[in-house]
C-alpha positions as CSV (number, residue, x, y, z in Angstrom):
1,X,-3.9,17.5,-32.8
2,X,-5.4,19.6,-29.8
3,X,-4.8,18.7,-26.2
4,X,-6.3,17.9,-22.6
5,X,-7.5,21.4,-21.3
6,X,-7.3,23.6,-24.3
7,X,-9.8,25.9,-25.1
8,X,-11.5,25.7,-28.6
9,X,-14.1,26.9,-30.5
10,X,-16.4,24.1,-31.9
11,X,-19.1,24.9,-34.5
12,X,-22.2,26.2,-33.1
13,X,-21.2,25.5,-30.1
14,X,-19.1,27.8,-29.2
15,X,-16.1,27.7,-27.0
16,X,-15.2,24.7,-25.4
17,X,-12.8,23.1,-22.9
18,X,-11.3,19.3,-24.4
19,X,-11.6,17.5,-21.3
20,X,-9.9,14.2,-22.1
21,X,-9.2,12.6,-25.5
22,X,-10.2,9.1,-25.0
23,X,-11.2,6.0,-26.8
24,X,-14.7,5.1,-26.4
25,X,-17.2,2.7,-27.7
26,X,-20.3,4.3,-29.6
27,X,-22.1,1.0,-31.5
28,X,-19.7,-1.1,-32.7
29,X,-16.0,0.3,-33.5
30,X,-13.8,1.9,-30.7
31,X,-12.9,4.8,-31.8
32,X,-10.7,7.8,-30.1
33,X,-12.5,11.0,-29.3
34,X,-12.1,14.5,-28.7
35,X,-14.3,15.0,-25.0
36,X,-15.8,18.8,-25.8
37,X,-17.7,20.2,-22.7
38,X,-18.5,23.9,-23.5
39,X,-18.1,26.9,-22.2
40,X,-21.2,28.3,-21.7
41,X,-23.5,25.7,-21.4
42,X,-23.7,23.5,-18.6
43,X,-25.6,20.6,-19.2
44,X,-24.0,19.1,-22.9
45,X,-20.8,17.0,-23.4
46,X,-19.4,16.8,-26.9
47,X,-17.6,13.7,-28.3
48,X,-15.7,14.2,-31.8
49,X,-14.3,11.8,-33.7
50,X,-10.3,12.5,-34.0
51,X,-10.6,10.7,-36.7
52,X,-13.7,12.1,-38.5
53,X,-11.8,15.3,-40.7
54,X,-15.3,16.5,-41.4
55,X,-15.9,16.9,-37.6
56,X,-12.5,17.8,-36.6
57,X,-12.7,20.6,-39.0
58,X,-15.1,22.3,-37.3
59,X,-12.2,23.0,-33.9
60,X,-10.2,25.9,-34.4
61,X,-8.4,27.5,-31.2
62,X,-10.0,30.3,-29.4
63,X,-8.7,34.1,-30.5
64,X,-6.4,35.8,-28.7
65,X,-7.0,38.8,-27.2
66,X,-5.2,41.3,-29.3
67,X,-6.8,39.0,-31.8
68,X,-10.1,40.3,-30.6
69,X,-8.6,43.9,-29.3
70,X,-8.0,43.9,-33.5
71,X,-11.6,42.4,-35.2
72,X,-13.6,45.2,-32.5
73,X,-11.0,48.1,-33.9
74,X,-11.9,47.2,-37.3
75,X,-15.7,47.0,-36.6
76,X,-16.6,49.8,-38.6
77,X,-14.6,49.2,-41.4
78,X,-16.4,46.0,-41.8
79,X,-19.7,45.9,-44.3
80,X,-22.8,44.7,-43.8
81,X,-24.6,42.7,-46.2
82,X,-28.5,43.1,-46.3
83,X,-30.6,41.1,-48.8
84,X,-34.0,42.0,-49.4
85,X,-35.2,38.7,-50.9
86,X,-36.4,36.6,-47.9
87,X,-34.8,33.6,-49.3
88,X,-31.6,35.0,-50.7
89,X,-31.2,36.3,-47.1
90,X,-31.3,33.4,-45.5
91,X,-29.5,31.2,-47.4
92,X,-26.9,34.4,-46.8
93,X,-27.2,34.5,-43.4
94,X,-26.8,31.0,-42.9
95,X,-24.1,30.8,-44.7
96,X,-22.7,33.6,-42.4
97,X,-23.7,31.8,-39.1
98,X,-22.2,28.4,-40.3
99,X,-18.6,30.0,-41.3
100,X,-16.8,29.6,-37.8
101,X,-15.7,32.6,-38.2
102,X,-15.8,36.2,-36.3
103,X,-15.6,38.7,-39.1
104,X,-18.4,36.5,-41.0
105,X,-20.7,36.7,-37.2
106,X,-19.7,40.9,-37.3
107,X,-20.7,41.1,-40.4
108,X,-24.3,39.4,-40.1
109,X,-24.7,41.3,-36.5
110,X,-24.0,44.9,-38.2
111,X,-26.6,44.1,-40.7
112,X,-29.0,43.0,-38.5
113,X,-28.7,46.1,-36.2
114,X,-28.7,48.5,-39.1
115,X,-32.2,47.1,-40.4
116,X,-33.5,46.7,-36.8
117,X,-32.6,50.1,-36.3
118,X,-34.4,50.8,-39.5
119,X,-37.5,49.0,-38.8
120,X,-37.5,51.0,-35.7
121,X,-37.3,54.2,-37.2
122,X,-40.7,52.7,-39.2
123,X,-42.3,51.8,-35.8
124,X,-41.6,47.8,-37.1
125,X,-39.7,45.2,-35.3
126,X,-37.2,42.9,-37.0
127,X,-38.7,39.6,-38.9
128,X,-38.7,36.7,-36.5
129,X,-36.0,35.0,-38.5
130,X,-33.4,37.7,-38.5
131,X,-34.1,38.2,-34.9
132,X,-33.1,34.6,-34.3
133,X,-30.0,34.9,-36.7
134,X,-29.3,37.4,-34.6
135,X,-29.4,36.2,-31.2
136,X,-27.7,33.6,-32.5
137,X,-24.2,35.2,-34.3
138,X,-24.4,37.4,-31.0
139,X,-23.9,34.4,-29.0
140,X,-21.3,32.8,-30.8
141,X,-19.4,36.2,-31.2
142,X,-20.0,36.7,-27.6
143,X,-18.6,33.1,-26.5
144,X,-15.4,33.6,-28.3
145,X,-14.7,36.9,-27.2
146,X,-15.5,36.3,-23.7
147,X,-13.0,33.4,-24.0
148,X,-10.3,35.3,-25.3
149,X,-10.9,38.2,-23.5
150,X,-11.3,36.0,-19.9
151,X,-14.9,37.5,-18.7
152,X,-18.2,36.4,-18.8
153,X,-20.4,36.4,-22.7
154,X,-22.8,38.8,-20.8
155,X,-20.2,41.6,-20.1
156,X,-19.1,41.4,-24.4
157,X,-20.8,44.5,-25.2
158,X,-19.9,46.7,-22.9
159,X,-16.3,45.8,-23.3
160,X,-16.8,46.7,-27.3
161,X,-18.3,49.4,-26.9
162,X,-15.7,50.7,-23.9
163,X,-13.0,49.7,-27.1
164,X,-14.8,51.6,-29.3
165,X,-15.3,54.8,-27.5
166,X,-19.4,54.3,-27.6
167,X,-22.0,54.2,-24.4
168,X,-23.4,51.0,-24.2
């Protein structure tokens, strides 16, 4: 069971802060719930079910920071994984995205680069879709880092590439 004021990451929504563990009415059963307000986003409130395993499933603690300090040092060891059926890619991706976890997020964000970078060299941009992926796996990466690591999601980058001996 997680406690009052402990920082978590939740899904697709990134880190979050459990501000009370309460039991609350929602239609007709009382039930207890995890009170999720996140991170980075001001305006939503997150009520999980302690009860609902499915849910529940979904909280893992934040990473540490030599946790982190380890995943960026093993950055380029890790692969990417580039489809080229449209379909097959996003059902991949997806997949990716919805793992909760960092290495899976690397992984999809190396790829990406690499084929924007391609594209690029074509004078192309990056498909719509895989631009969205992502912006997306960059933001949940970004989160949790900037959790562990105590800064802001928007200086991430610069601290990787600071850690990995790269201008940003």
């Amino acid at each position: 069971m997680y406690s009052v004021n402990e920082k978590i990451h939740y899904g697709g929504s990134g880190v979050c802060v459990i501000q009370e563990i309460a039991t609350m009415r929602f239609g007709r059963t009382r039930e207890k719930y995890y009170v999720l307000k996140p991170v980075y986003q001001n305006s939503s409130v997150i009520y999980v079910p302690v009860e609902n395993e499915a849910l529940v499933s979904k909280m893992r603690p934040v990473l540490s920071r030599e946790e982190v300090d380890r995943l960026i040092d093993g950055m380029p060891e890790i692969p990417t994984a580039w489809e080229e059926d449209p379909q097959a890619r996003k059902a991949s991706f997806d997949a990716l995205l919805r793992s909760n976890e960092c290495r899976s997020l690397i992984i999809l964000i190396k790829t990406l680069h690499a084929q924007k970078k391609r594209r690029q060299a074509d004078g192309k941009a990056l498909h719509v879709s895989d631009e969205t992926f992502l912006r997306e796996a960059q933001r949940l990466l970004y989160d949790e880092f900037a959790g562990a690591l105590e800064i802001q999601p928007t200086q991430v980058h610069a601290y990787i590439q600071s850690k990995l001996g790269q201008s940003a």
